[in-house]
Backbone bond lengths (Angstrom), bond angles and torsions (degrees), N, CA, C in turn:
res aa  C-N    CA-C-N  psi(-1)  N-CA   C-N-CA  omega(-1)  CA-C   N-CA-C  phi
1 X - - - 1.455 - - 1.524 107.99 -
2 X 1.356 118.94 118.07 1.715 123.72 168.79 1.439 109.55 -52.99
3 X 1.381 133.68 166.85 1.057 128.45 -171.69 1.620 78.34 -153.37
4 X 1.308 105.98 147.02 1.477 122.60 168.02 1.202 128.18 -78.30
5 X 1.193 121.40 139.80 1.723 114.49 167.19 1.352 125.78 -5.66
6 X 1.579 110.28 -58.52 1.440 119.64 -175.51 1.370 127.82 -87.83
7 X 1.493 110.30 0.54 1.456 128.53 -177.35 1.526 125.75 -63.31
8 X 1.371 93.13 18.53 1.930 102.75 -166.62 1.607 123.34 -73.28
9 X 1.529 114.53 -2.03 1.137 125.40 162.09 1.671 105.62 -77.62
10 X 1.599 107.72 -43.91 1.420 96.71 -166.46 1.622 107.53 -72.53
11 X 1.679 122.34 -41.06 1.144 125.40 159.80 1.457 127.55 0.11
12 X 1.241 100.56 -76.91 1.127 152.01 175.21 2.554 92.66 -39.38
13 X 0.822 63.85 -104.74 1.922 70.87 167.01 1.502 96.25 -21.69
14 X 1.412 131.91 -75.01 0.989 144.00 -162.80 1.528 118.04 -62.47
15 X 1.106 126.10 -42.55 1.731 146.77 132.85 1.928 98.36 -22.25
16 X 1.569 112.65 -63.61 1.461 92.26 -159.85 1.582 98.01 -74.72
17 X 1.203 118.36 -35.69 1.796 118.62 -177.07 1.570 94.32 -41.53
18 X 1.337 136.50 -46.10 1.021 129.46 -126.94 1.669 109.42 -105.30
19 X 1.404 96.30 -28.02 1.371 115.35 166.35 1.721 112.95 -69.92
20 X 1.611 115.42 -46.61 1.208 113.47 173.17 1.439 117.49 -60.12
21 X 1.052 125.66 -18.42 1.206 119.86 161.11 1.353 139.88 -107.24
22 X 1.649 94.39 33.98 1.047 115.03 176.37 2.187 120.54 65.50
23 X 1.436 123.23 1.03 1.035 82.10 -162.45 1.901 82.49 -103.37
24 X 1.192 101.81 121.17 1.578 120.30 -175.49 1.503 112.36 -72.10
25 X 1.559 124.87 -42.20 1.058 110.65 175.33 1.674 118.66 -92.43
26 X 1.485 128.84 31.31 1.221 143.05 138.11 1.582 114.68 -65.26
27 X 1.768 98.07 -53.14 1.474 87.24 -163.18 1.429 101.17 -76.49
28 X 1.830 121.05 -39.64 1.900 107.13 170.06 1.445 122.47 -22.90
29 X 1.827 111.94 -52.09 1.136 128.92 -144.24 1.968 87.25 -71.17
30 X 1.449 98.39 -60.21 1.722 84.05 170.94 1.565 155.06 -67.59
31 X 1.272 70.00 -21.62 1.918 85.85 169.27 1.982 102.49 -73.54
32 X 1.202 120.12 -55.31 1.244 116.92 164.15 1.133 123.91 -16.87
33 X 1.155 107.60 -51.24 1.721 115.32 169.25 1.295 146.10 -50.61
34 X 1.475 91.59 -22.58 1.899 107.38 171.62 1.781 100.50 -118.07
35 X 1.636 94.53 39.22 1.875 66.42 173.54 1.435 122.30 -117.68
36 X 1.346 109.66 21.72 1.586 113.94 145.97 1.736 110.13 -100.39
37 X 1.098 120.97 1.45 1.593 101.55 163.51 1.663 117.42 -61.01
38 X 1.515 110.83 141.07 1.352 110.95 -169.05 1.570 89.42 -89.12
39 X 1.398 153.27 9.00 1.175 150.44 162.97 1.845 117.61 -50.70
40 X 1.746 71.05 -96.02 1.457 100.96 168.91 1.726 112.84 -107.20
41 X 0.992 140.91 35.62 1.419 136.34 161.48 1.584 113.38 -52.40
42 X 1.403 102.45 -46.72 1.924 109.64 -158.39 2.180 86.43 -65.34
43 X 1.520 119.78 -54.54 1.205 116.17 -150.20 1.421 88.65 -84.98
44 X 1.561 157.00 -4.68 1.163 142.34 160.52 1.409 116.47 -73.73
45 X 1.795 121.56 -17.75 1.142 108.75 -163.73 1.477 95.86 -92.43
46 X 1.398 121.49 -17.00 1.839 130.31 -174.73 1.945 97.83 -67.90
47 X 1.499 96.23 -35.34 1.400 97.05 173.92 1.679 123.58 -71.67
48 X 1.018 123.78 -29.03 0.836 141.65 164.17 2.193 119.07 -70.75
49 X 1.272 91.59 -28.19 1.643 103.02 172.33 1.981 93.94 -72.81
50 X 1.470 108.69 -56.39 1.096 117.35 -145.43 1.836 100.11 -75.41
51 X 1.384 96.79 -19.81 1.924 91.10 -178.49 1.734 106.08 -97.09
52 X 1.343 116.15 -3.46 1.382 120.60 161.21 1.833 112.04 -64.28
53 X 1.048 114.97 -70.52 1.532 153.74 155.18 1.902 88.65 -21.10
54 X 1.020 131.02 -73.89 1.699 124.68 -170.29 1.703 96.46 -61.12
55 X 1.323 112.19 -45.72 1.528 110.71 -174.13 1.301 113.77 -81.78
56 X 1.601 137.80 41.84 0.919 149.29 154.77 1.572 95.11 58.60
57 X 1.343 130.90 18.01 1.759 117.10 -170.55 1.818 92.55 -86.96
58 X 1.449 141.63 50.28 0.991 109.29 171.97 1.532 140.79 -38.23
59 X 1.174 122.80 -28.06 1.602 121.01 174.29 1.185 108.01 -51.73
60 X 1.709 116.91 -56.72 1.576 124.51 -159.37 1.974 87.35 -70.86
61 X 1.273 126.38 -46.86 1.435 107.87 175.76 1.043 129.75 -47.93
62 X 1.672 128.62 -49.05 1.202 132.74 -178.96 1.844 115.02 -62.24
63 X 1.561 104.11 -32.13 1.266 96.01 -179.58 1.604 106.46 -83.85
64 X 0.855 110.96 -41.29 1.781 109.85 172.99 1.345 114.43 -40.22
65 X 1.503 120.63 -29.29 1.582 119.40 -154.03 1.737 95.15 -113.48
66 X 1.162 118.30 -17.38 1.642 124.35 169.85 1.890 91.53 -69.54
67 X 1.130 107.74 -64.92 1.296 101.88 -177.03 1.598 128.48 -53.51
68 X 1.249 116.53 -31.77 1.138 121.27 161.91 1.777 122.40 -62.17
69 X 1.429 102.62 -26.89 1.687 105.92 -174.31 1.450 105.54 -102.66
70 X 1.558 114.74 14.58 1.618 127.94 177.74 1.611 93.58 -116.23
71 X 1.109 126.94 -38.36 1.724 120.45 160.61 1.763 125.45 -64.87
72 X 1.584 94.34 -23.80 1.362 103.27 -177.98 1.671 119.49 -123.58
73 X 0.868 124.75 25.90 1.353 138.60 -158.56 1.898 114.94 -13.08
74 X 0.862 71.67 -49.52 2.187 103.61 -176.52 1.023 109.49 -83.53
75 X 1.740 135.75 -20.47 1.428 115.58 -172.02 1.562 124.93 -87.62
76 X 1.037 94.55 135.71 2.306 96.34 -162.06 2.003 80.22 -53.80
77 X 0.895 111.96 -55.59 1.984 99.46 -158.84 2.138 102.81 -73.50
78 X 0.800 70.33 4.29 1.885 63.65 173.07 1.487 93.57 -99.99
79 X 1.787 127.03 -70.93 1.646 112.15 156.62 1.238 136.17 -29.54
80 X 1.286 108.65 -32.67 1.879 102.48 -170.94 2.047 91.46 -84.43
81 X 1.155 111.86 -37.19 1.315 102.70 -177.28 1.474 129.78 -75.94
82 X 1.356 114.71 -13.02 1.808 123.28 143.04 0.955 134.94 -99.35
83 X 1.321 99.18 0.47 1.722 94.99 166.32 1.878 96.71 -86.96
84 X 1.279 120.80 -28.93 1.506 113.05 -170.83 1.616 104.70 -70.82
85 X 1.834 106.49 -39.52 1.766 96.64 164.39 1.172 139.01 -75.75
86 X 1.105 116.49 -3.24 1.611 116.33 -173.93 1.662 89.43 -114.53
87 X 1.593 131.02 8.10 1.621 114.30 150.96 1.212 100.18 -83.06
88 X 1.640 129.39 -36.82 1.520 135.84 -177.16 1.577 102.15 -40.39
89 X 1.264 98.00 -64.44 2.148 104.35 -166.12 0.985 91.43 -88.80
90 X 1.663 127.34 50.05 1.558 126.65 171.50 1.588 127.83 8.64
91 X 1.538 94.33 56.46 1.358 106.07 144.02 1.272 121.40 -66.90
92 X 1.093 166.65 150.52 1.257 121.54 158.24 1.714 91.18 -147.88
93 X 1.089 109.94 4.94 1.791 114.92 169.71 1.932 100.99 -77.94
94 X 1.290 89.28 -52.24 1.644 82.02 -174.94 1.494 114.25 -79.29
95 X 1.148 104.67 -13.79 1.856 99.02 165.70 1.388 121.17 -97.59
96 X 1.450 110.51 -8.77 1.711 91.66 151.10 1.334 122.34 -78.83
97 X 1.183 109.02 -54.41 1.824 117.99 143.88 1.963 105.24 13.05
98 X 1.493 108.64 -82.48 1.358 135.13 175.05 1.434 121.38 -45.77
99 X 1.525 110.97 -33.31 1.427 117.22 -140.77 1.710 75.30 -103.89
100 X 1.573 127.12 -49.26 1.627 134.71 172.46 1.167 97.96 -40.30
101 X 1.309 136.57 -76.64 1.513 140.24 173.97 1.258 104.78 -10.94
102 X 1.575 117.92 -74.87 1.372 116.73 -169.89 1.308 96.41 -73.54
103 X 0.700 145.85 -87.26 1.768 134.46 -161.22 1.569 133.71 -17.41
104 X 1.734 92.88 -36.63 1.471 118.27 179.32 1.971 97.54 -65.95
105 X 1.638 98.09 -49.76 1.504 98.40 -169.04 1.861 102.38 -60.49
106 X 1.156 115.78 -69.88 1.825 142.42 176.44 1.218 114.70 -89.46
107 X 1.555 102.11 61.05 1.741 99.77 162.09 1.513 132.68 -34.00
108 X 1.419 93.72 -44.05 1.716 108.09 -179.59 1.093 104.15 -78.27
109 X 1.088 144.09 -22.73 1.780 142.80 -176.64 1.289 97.91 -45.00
110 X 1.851 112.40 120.50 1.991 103.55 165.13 1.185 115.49 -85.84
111 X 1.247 116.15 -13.52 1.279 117.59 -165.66 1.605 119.06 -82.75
112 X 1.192 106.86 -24.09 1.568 121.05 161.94 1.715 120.89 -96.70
113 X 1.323 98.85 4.54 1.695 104.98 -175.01 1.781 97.05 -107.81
114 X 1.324 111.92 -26.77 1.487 125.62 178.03 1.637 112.81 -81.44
115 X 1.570 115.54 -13.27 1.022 134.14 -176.61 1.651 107.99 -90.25
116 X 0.948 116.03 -41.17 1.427 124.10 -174.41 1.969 109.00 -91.24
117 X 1.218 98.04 12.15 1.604 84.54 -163.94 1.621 87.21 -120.05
């Protein structure tokens, strides 16, 4: 079934079916698809980080999620989501690097203070 330009809620549904059944580079392949929409582009491409990431492709994650934090420079979930892959492919200089960033912004944040410790 085609889905329209604007179909990114239903996507979306179709993304989680697709993940539950594991086949990850279905759901990449669709989320890919909205990621120059100025809507939803930023939260399809995290989807697209996040169905790399289940399919063990760390490379294709880490580069997906650099790219996402080069479209988004400023957004705490584009940082919190490469700084969590590049501790994965044990970077882990440039994701504390990431994890300071956020901390500096959300001192009180635990979830990035539990991250760094």
């Amino acid at each position: 079934v085609a889905l329209l330009p604007n179909d990114f809620r239903v996507a979306e549904q179709r993304y989680a079916l697709l993940m539950d059944q594991n086949k990850t580079a279905g759901a990449a392949a669709l989320m890919d698809t909205f990621r120059a929409d100025p809507k939803d582009g930023r939260r399809a491409r995290e989807h697209v980080v996040n169905a790399h990431l289940k399919g063990a492709n760390l490379p294709a994650a880490e580069d997906e999620a650099r790219a996402l934090r080069a479209a988004f420079p400023n957004d705490a979930t584009a940082i919190r989501l490469l700084a969590d892959v590049l501790s994965w492919n044990r970077k882990y200089g440039e994701a504390l690097a990431l994890f300071e960033v956020l901390r500096a912004a959300a001192p009180d944040d635990t979830a990035v203070r539990v991250r760094i410790w």
